[in-house]
C-alpha positions as CSV (number, residue, x, y, z in Angstrom):
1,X,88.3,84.0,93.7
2,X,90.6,86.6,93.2
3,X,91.4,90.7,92.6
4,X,92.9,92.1,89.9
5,X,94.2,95.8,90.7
6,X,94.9,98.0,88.5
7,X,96.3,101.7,89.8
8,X,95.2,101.7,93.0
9,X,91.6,99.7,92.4
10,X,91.1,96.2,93.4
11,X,88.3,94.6,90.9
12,X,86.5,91.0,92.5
13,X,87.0,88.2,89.8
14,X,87.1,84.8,89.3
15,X,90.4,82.8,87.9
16,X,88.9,80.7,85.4
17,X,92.3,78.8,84.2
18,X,96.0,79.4,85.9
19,X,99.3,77.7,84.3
20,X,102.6,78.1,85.1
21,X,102.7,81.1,82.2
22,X,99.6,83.1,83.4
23,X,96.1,83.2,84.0
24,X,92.4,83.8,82.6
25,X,90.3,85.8,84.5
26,X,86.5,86.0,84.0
27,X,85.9,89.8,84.8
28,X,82.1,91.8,85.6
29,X,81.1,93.0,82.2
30,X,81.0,96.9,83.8
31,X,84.9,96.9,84.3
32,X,85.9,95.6,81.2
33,X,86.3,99.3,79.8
34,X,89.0,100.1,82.5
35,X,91.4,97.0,81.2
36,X,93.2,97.3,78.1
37,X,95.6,95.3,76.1
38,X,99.7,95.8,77.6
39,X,98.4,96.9,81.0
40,X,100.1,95.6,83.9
41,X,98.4,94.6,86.9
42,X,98.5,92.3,89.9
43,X,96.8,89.5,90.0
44,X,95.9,88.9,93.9
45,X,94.9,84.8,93.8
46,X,92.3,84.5,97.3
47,X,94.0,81.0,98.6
48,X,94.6,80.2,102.3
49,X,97.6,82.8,101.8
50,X,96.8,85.5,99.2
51,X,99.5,85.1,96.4
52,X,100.0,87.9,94.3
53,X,101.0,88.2,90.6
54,X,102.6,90.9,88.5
55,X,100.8,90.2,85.1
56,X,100.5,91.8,81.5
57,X,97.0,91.7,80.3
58,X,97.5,90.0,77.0
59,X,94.5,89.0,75.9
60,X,90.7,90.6,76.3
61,X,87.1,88.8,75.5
62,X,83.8,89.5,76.4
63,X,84.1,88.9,80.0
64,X,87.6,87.4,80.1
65,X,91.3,88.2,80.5
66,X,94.3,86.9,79.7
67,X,96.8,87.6,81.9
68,X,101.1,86.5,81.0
69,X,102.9,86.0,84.2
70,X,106.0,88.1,84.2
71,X,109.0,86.5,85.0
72,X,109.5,85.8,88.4
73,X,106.9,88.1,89.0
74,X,105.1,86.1,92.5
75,X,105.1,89.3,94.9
76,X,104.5,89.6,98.9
């Protein structure tokens, strides 16, 4: 499990894949209209300890995102 926020919204998802480059994200059909391509968000990964992300959404489809790491972007 994880959250991706965007602004000041947190969205539930589900990491489907995670490298050491970035992330794809399968996202609820009904929020896909809020994401768009360049965005950057944080990606908030649900593990024992929550570790969080700055991405760029690089990729969108259906109900998947593809999120780039950027560099040195883990965050507290």
């Amino acid at each position: 499990m994880c959250k991706l926020i965007i602004g000041n919204a947190g969205l539930n998802c589900l990491v489907d894949n995670i490298s050491e480059t970035g992330a794809s994200v399968k996202i609820p059909a009904s929020i896909r209209g809020g994401i768009h391509l360049g965005d950057t968000v944080t990606l908030k990964v649900l593990l024992i300890s929550p570790v969080n992300y700055l991405c760029r959404v690089v990729r969108i489809m259906s109900d998947h995102v593809g999120l780039q790491f950027v560099k040195n972007s883990q965050v507290d």
